[in-house]
C-alpha positions in Angstrom: -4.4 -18.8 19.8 -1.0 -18.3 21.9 1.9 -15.1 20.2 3.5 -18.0 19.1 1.2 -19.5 16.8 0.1 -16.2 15.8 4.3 -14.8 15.0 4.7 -17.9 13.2 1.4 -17.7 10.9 2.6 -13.9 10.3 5.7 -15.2 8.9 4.6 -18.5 7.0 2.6 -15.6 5.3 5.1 -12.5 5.9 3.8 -10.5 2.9 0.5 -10.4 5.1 2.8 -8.7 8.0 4.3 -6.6 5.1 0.5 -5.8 3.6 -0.2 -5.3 7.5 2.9 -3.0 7.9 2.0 -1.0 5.5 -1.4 0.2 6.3 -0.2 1.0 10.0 2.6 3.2 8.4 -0.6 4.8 5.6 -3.0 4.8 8.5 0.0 6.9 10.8 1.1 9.3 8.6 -2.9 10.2 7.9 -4.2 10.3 11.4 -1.3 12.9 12.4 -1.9 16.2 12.4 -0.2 17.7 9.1 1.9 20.0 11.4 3.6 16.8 12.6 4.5 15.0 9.7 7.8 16.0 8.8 8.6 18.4 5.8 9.9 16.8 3.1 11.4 18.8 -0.2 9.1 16.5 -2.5 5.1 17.5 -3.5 2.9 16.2 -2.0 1.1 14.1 -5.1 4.6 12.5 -5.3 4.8 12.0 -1.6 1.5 9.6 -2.0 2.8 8.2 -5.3 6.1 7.1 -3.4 4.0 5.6 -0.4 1.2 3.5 -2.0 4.0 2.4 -4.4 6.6 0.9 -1.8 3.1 -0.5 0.2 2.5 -2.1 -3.1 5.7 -3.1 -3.6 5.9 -4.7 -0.1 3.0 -7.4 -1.3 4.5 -7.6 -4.8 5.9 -11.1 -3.6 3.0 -12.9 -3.7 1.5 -15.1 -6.8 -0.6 -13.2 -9.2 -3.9 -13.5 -8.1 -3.8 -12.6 -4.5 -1.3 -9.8 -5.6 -4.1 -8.4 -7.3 -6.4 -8.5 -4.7 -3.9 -6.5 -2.4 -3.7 -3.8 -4.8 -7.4 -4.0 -4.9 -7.4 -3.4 -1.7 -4.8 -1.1 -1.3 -7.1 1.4 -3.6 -9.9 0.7 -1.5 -8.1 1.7 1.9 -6.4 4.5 0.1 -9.6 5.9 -1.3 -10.9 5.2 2.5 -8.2 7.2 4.4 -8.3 10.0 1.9 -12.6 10.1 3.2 -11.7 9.9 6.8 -8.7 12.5 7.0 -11.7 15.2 7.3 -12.0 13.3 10.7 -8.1 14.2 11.8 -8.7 18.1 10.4 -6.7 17.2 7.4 -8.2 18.0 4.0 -9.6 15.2 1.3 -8.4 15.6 -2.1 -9.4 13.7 -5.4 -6.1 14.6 -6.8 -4.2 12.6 -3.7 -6.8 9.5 -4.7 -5.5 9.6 -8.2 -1.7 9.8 -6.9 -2.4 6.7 -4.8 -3.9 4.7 -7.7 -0.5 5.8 -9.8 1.7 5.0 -6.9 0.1 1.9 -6.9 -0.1 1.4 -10.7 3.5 2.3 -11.3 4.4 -1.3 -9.3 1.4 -3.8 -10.2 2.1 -2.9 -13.9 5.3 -4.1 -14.8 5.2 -6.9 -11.8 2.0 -8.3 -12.8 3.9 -8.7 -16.3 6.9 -10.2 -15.1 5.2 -12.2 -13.2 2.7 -13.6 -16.2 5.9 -14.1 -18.4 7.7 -16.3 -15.9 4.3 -18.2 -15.3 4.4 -19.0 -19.2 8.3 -19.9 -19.4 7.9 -22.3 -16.4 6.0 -24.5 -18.2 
């Protein structure tokens, strides 16, 4: 497959690139040493909160079903990077788990429900 083929199929499907965009930003910020990542004034629960949600947020545009299976997903890499960080001398936490599934449950929520109200009104 020729870059052009394969830039074209990444936007026919651009929430892919946006699911694939986010897991290279989730997989950066992780592999870093925690030294490197820039200080913000936030906690850190509600720094993963804010992460998974905008990565969830980023695949919120397609139909319900594989939506779900992002977020699905999205938990399973979360709940994968948070094993492998004792690899990059970072520290796994069960609390930072539960802040991803929130971050991620704060988006799927309400758009899952939009999104099953406008299916029924189309019709």
């Amino acid at each position: 497959m020729d870059i052009k083929n394969l830039i074209n199929r990444l936007f026919k499907y651009r929430n892919m690139s946006l699911f694939l965009f986010g897991l290279l930003v989730i997989v950066t910020i992780t592999v870093i040493p925690k030294n490197m990542v820039p200080n913000l004034s936030i906690n850190d629960k509600m720094q993963h909160i804010i992460a998974f949600a905008c990565w969830t947020l980023l695949v919120s545009i397609k139909p319900k079903r594989l939506f779900t299976y992002l977020c699905i997903l999205i938990l399973l890499i979360g709940g994968g990077v948070e094993l492998a960080q004792s690899l990059f001398h970072r520290q796994a936490e069960w609390s930072d788990m539960i802040a991803n599934c929130i971050g991620v449950l704060i988006v799927y929520i309400p758009v899952f429900l939009l999104k099953l109200i406008f299916e029924r009104t189309r019709y």
